[in-house]
SERO-4910 file (N, C-alpha, C, O; in steps of 0.05 Angstrom, whole numbers):
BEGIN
 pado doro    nc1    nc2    nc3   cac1   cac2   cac3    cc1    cc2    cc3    oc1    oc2    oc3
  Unk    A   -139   3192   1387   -152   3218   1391   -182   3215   1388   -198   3222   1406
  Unk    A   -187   3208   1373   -215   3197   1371   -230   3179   1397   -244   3186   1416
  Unk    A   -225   3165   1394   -230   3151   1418   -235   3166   1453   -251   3158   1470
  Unk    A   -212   3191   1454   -213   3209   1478   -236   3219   1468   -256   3215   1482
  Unk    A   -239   3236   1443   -263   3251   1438   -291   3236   1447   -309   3245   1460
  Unk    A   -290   3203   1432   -316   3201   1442   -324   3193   1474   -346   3190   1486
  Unk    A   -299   3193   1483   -311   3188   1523   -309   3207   1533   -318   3208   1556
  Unk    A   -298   3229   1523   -313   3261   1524   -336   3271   1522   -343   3289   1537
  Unk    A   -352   3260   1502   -379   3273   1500   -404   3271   1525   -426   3260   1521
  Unk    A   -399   3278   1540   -423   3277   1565   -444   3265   1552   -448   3240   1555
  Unk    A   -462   3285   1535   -487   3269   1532   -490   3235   1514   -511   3222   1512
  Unk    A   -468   3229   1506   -473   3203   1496   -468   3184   1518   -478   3162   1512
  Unk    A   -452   3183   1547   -444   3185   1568   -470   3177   1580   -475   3154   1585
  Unk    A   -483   3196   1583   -508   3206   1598   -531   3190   1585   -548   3183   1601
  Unk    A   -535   3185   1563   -555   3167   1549   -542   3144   1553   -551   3133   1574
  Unk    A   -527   3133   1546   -519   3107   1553   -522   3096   1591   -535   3078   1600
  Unk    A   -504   3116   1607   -525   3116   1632   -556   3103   1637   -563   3083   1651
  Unk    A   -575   3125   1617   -594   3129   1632   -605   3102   1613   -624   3093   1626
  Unk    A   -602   3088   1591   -606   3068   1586   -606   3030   1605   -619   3009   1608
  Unk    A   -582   3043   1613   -571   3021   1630   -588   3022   1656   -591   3001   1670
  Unk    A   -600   3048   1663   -619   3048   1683   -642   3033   1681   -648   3013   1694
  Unk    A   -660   3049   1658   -689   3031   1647   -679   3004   1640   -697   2988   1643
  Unk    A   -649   2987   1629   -658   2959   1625   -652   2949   1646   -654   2924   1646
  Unk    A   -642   2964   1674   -643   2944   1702   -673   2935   1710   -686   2914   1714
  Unk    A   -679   2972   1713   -709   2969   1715   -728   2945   1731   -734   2946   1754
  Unk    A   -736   2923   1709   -744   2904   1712   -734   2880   1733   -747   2871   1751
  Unk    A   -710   2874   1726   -690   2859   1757   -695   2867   1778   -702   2853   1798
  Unk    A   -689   2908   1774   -701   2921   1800   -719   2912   1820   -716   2911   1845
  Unk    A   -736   2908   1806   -767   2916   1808   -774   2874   1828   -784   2867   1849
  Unk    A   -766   2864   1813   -751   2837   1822   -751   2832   1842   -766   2818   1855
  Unk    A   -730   2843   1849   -716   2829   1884   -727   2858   1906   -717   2857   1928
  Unk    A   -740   2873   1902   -753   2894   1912   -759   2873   1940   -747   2878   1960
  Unk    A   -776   2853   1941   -790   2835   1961   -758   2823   1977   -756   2823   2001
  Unk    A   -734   2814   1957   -716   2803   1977   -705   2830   1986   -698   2825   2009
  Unk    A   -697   2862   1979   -685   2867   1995   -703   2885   2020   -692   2899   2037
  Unk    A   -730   2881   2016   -751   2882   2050   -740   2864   2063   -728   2870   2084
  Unk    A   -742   2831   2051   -734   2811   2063   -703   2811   2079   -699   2798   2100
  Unk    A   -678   2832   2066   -653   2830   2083   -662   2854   2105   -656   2858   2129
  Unk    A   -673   2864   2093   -678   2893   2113   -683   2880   2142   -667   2880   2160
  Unk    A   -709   2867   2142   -734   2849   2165   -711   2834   2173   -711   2838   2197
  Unk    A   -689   2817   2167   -674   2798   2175   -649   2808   2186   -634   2793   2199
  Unk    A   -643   2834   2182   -625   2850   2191   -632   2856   2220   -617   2855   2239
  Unk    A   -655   2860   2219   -669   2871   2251   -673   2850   2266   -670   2849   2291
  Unk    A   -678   2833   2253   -689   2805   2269   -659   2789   2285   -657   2778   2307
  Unk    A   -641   2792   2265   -616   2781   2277   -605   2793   2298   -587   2784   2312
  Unk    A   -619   2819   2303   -601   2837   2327   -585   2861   2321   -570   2872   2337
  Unk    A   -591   2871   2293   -575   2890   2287   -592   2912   2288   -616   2913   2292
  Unk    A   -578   2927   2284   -593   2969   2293   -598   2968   2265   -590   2949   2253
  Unk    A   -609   2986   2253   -631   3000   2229   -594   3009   2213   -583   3000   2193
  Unk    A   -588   3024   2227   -557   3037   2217   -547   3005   2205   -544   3008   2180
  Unk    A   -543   2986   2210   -519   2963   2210   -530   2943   2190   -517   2930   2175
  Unk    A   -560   2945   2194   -572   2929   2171   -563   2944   2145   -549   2934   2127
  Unk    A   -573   2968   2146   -565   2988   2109   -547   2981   2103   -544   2968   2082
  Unk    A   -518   2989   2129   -494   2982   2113   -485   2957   2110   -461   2956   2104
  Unk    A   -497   2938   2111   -492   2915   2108   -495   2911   2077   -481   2901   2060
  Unk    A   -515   2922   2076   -525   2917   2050   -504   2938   2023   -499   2932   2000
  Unk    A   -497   2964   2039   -476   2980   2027   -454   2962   2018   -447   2956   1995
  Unk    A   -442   2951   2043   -413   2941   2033   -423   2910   2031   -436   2913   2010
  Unk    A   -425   2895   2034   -435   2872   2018   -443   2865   1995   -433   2847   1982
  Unk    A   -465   2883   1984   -474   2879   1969   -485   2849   1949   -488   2849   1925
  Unk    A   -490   2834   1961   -494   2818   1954   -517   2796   1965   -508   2782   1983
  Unk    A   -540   2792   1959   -557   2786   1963   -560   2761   1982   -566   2759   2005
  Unk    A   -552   2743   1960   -554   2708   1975   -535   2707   1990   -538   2690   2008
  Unk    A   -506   2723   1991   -490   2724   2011   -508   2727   2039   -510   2713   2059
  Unk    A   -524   2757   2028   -520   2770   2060   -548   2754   2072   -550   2754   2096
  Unk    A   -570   2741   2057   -587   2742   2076   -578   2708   2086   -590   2697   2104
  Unk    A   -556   2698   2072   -538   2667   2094   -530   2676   2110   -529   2663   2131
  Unk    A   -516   2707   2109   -493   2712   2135   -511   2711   2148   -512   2690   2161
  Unk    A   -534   2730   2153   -552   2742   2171   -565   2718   2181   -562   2719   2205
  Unk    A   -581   2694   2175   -591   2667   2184   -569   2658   2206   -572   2656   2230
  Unk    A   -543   2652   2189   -517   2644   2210   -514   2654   2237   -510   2641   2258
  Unk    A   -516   2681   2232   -518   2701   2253   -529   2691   2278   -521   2682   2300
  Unk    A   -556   2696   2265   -583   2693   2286   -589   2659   2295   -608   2650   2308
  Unk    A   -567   2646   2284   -565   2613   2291   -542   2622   2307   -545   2605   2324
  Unk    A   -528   2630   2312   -504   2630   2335   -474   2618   2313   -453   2611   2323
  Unk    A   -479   2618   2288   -457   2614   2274   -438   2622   2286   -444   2630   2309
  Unk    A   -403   2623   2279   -386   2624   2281   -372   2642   2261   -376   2635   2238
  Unk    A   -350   2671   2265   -347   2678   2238   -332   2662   2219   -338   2669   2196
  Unk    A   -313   2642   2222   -304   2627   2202   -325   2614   2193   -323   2604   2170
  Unk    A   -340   2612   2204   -366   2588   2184   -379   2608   2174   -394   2599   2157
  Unk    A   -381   2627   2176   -393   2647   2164   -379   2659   2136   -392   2664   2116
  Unk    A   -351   2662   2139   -343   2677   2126   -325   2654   2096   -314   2662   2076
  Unk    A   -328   2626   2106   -332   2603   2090   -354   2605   2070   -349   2606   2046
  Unk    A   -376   2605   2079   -397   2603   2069   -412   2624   2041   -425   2622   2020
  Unk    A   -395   2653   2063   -394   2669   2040   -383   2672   2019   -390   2683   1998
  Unk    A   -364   2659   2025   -341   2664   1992   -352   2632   1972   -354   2631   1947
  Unk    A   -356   2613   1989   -371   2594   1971   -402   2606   1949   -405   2603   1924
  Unk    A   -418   2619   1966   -440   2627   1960   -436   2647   1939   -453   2649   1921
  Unk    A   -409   2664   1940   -407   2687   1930   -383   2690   1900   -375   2709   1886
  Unk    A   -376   2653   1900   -357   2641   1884   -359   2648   1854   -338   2650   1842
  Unk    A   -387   2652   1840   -389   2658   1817   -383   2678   1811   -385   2681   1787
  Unk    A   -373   2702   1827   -373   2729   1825   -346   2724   1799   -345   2732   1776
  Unk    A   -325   2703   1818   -303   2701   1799   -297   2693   1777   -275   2696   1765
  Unk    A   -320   2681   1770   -323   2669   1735   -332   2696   1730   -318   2709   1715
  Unk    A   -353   2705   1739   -354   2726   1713   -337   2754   1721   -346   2773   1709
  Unk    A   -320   2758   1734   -296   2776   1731   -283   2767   1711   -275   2784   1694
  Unk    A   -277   2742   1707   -251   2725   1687   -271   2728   1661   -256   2734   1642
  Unk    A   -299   2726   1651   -308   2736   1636   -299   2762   1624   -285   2763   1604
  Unk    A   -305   2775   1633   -312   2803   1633   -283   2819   1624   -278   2835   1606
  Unk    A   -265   2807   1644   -237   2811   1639   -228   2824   1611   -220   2847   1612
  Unk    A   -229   2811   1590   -223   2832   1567   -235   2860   1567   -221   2880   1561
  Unk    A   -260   2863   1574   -270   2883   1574   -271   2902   1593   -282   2923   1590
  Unk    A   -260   2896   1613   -256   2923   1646   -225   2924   1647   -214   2946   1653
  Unk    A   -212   2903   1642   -178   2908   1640   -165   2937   1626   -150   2955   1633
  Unk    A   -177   2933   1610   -165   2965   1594   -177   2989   1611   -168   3012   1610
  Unk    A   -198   2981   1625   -202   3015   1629   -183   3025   1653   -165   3011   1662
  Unk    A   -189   3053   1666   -177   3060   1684   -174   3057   1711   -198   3055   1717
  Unk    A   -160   3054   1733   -160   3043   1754   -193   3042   1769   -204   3025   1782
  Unk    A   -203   3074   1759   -229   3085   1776   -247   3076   1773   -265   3075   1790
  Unk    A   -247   3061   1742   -276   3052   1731   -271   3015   1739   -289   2998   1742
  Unk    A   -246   3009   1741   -242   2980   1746   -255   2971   1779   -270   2951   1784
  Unk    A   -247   2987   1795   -254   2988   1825   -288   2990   1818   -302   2972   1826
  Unk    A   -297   3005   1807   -331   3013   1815   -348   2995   1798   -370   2986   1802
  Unk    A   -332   2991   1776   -342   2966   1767   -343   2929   1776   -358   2909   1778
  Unk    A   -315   2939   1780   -320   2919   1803   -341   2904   1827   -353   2882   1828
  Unk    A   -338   2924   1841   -355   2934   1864   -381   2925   1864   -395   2908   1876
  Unk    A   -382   2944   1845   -418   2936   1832   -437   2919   1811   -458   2923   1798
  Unk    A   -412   2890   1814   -404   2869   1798   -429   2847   1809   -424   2833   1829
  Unk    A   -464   2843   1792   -480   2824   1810   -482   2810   1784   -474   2816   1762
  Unk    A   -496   2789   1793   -513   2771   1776   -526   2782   1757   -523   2773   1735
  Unk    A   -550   2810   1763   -566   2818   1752   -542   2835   1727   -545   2832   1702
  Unk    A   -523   2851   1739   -504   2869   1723   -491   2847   1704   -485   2858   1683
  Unk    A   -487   2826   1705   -468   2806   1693   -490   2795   1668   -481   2789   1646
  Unk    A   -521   2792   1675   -533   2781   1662   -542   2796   1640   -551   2783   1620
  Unk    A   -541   2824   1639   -546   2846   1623   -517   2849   1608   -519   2842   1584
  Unk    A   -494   2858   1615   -466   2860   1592   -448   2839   1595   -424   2843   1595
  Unk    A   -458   2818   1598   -441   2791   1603   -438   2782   1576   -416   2772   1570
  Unk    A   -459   2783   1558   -458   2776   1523   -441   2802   1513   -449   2801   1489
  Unk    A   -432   2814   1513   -430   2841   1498   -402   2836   1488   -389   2830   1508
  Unk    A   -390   2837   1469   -366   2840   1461   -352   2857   1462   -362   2879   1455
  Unk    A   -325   2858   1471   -307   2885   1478   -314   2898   1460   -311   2918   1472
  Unk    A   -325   2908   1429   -327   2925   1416   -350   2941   1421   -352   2965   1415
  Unk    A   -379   2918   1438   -410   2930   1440   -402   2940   1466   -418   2958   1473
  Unk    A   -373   2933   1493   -385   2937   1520   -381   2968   1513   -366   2981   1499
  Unk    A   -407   2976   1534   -398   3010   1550   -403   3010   1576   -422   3001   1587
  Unk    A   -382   3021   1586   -373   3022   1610   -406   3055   1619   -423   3051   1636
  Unk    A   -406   3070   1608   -430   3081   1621   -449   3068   1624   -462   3071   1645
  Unk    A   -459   3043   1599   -489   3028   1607   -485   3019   1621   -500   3026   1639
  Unk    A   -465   2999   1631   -442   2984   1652   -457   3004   1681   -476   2997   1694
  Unk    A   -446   3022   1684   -446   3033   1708   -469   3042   1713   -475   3043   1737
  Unk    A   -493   3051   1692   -524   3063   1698   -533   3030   1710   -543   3027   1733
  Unk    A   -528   3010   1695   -549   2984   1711   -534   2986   1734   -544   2999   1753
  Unk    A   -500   2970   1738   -502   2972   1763   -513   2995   1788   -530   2992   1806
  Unk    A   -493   3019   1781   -505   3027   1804   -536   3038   1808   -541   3054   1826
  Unk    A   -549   3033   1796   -584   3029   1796   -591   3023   1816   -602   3034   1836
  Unk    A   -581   2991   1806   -579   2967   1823   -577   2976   1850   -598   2976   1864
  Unk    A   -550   2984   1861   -555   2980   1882   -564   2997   1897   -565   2989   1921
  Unk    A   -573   3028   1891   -588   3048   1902   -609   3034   1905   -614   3029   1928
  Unk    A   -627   3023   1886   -653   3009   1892   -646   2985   1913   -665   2974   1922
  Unk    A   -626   2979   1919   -615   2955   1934   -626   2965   1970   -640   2955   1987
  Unk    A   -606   2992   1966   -607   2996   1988   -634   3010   1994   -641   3019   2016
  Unk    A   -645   3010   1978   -667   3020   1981   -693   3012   2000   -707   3022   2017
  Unk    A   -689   2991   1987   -702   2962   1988   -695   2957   2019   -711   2960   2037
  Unk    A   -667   2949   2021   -669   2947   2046   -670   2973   2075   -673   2973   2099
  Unk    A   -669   2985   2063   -692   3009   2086   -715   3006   2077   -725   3019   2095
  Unk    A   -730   3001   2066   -754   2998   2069   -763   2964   2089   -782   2960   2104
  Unk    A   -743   2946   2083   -752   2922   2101   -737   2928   2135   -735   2912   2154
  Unk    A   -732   2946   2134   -715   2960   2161   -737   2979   2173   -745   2978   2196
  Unk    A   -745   2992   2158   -775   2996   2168   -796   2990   2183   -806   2998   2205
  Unk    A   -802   2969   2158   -825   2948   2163   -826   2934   2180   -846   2927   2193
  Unk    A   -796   2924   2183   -793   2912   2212   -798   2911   2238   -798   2894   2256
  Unk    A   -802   2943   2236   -808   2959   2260   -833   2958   2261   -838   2965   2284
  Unk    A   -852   2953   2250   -881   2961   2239   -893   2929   2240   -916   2924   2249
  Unk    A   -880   2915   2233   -895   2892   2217   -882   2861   2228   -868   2855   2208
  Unk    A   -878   2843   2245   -878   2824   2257   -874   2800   2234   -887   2794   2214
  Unk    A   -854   2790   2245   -846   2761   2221   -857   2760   2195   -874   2744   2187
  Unk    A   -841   2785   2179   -844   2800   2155   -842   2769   2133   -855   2763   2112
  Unk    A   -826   2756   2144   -819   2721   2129   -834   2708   2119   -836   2698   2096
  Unk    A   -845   2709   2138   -877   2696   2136   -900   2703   2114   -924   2696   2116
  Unk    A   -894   2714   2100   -906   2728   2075   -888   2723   2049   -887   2736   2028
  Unk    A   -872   2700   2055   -868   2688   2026   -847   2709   2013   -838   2697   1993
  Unk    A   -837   2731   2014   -819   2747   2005   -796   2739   1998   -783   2751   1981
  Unk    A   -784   2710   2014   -759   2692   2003   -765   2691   1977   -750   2703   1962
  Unk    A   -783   2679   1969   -793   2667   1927   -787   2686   1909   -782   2680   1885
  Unk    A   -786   2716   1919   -766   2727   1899   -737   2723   1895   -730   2725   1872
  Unk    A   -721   2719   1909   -698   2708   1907   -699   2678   1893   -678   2669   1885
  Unk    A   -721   2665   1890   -709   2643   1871   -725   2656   1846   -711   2654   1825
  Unk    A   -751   2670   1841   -757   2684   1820   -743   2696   1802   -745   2688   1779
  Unk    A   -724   2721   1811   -698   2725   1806   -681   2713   1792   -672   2721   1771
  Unk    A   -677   2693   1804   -650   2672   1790   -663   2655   1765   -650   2642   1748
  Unk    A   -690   2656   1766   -698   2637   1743   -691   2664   1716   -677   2664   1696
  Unk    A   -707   2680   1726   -706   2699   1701   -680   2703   1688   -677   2705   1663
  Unk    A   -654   2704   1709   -630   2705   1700   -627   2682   1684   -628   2683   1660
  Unk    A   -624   2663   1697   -610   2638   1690   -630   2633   1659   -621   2643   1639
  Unk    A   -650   2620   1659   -665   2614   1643   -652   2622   1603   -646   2609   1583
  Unk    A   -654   2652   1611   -641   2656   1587   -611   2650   1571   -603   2653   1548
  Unk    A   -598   2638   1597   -570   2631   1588   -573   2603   1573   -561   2599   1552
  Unk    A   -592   2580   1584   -596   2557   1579   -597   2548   1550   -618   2540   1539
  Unk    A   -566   2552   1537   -567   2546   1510   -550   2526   1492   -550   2523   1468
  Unk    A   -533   2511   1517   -512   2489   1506   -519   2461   1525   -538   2465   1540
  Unk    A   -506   2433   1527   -507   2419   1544   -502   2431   1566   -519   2439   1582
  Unk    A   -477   2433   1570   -464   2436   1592   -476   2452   1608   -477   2447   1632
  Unk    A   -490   2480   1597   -500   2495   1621   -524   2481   1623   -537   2489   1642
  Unk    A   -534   2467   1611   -563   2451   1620   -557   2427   1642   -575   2420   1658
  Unk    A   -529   2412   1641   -519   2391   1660   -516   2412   1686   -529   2412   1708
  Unk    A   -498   2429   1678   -500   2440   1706   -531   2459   1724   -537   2463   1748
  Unk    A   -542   2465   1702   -573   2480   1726   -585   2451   1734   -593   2450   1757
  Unk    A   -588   2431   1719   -599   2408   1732   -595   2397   1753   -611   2388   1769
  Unk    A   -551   2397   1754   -546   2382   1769   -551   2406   1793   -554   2392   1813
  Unk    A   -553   2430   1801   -562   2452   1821   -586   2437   1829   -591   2426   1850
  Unk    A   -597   2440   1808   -630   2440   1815   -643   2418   1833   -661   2421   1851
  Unk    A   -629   2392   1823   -633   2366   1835   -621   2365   1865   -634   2363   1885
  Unk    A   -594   2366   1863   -576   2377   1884   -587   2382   1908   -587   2371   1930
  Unk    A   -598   2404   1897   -608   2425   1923   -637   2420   1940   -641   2428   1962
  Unk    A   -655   2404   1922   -677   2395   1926   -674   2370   1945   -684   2368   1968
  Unk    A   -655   2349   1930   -653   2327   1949   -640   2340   1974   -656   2341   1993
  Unk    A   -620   2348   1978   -603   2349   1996   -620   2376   2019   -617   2377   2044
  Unk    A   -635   2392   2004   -656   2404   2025   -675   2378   2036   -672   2366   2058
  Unk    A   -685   2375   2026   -702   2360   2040   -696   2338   2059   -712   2331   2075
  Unk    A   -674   2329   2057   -651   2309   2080   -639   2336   2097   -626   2330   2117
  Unk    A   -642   2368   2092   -637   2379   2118   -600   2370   2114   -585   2359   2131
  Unk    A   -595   2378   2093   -554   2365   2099   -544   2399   2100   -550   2417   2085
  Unk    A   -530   2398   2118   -513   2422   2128   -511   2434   2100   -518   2417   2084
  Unk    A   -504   2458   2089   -490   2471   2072   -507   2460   2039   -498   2462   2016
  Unk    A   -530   2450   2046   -534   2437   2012   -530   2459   1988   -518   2452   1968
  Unk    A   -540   2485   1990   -542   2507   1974   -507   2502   1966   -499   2493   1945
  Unk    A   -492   2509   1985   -462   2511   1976   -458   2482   1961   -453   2485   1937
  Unk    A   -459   2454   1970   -451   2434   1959   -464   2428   1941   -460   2406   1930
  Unk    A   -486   2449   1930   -504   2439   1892   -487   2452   1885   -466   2443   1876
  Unk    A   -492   2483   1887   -471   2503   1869   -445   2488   1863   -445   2479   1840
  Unk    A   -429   2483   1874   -404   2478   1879   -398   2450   1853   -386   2450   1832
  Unk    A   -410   2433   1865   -421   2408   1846   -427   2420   1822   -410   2416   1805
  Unk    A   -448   2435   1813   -459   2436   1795   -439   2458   1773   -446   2465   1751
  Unk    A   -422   2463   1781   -400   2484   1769   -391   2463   1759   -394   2458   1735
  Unk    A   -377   2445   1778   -362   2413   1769   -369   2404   1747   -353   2401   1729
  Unk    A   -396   2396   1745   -411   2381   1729   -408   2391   1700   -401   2375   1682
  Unk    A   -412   2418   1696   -413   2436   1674   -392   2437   1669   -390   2432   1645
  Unk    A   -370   2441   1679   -341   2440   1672   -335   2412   1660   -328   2412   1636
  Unk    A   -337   2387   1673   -336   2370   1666   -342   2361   1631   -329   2356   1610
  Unk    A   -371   2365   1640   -388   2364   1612   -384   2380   1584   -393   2374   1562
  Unk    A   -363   2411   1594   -355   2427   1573   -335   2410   1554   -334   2407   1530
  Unk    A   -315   2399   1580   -281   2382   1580   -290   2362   1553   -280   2361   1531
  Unk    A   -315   2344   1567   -319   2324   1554   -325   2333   1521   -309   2334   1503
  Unk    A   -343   2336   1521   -352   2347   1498   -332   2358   1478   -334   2354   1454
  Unk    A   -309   2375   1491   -297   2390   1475   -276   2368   1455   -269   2366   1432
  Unk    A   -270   2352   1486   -250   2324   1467   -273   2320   1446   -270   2327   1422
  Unk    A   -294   2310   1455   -298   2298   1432   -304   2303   1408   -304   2284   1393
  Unk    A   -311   2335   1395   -302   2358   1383   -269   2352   1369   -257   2370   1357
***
């Protein structure tokens, strides 16, 4: 009974919300440059102003969509496309299996929207929180923040596009790795997640610069390995 009473109370509801808003905030504020950047790349691939937004609606997902959209405008294929995405988009499922103690109990409505609005940035904010600290309102003020400013973002580079000529060309990709440092950076607290950002890091650098098909997917992919590996090992020897 208690427990109903307190997810009853609107305004504690409503503050926890509007908390989860101000600590997106900053992330927000972040990828503001990548989602001009999907906006401009939405138009550039051939899509209408309408097809770019919703892309960004139901997708939702950042490094997904601005690979789909490159593939696109390279004459990709949708199985190579839609490969690429679920590789790219593979961590989503570690941190569901995270998180899992803590969204399982709730109700069908809040599991779906939580879901939904399941990013990196949302994962990196209540990803520490213990089923006793999570709240599903702070939970839902960052995400869906997130992705109002998301789409936001990308109507404004849907815009610009219209206005402003190889928007790319202005360096606006570097928030998207800007982004990921700020995330990642703070996790960097055991071996293993230090074997694995290295082995990304290295990964992705050599294998860009040799130009090898898919390198982004074959660091990630690798570099999950590695950290797994390195957890395995360690743990025997523990």
């Amino acid at each position: 009974m208690s427990e109903l009473t307190s997810e009853n109370r609107h305004p504690t509801g409503w503050n926890s919300f509007l908390r989860g808003c101000i600590a997106i905030l900053p992330l927000s504020l972040a990828v503001l440059p990548w989602g001009i950047l999907a906006g401009s790349m939405a138009i550039e691939s051939g899509m209408t102003p309408a097809e770019g937004v919703g892309m960004s609606a139901i997708i939702f997902a950042g490094a997904t969509q601005l690979a789909a959209m490159g593939m696109i405008k390279a004459g990709a294929g949708v199985m190579a496309i839609m490969v690429s995405a679920f590789f790219i988009s593979s961590q989503h499922l570690l941190y569901s299996l995270t998180l899992r103690d803590r969204i399982a109990p709730l109700p069908l409505r809040w599991r779906l929207i939580l879901g939904f609005l399941l990013t990196d940035e949302l994962f990196a904010l209540i990803g520490k929180h213990s089923a006793a600290e999570f709240d599903r309102w702070y939970a839902l003020g960052v995400g869906l923040f997130f992705y109002i400013f998301w789409l936001l973002s990308t109507l404004a580079g849907v815009l610009a596009a219209t206005q402003i000529e190889n928007l790319g060309s202005y360096g606006l990709d570097f928030s998207i790795a800007a982004t990921f440092i700020v995330i990642v950076v703070p996790l960097i607290k055991n071996i293993p997640t230090i074997v694995c950002v290295l082995t990304a890091l290295i990964l992705s650098i050599v294998l860009g610069y040799f130009h090898v098909p898919s390198s982004l997917i074959i660091s990630g992919v690798t570099a999950m390995f590695a950290g797994l590996i390195t957890s395995l090992v360690m743990g025997d020897k523990e």
